[in-house]
N, C-alpha and C positions, 0 to 999 in steps of 0.2 A: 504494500500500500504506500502509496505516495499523496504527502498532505502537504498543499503551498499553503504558506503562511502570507497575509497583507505585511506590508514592511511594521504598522505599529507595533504588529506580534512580532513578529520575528525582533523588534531592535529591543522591547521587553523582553522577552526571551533570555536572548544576547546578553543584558545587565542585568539579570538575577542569574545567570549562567556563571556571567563571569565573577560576581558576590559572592557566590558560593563556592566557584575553583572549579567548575564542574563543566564537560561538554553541555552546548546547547542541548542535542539531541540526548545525552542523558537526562538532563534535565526534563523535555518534554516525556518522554517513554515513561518516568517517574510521574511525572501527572496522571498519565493517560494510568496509566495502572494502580492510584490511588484513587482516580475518578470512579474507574469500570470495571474493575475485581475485587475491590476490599469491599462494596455491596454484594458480589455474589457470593462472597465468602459467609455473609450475615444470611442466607436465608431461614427465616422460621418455619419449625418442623412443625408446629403445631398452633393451636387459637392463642395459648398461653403466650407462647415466645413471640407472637405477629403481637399479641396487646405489650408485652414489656419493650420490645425493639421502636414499636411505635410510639412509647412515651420519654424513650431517650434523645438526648439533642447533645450537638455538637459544640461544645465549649472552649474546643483551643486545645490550648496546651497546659498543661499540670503547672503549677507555682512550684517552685522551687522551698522547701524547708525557711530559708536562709531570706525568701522574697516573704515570706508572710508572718517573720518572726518578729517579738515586741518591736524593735529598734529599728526594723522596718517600714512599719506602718506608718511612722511618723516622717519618713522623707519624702 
């Protein structure tokens, strides 16, 4: 499969590519397979698992110990 990118993708692409140290095309392959397999990894076998998966949301990323500790919260 062959995907052309418009130039705004592609030059965004390019500077989070290059942010990170990473091939463009790694980088994209990484999306596309956090996009369209980590769902079909989740499917529910049953009524129970379809209601708990349905009431979970995507909140980022985990705080650090160190990011939520007393002396933090204050900066």
């Amino acid at each position: 499969m062959v995907i052309t990118l418009g130039p705004e993708l592609e030059a965004a692409l390019s500077e989070l590519a290059r942010q990170q140290g990473v091939a463009p095309e790694v980088l994209a392959l990484n999306a596309l397979r956090a996009r369209f397999l980590a769902a079909a990894v989740l499917q529910p076998r049953d009524e129970w698992e379809r209601r708990l998966l349905g009431l979970a949301k995507d909140c980022g990323v985990s705080l650090s110990d160190e990011a939520v500790s007393r002396e933090a919260l204050y900066d």
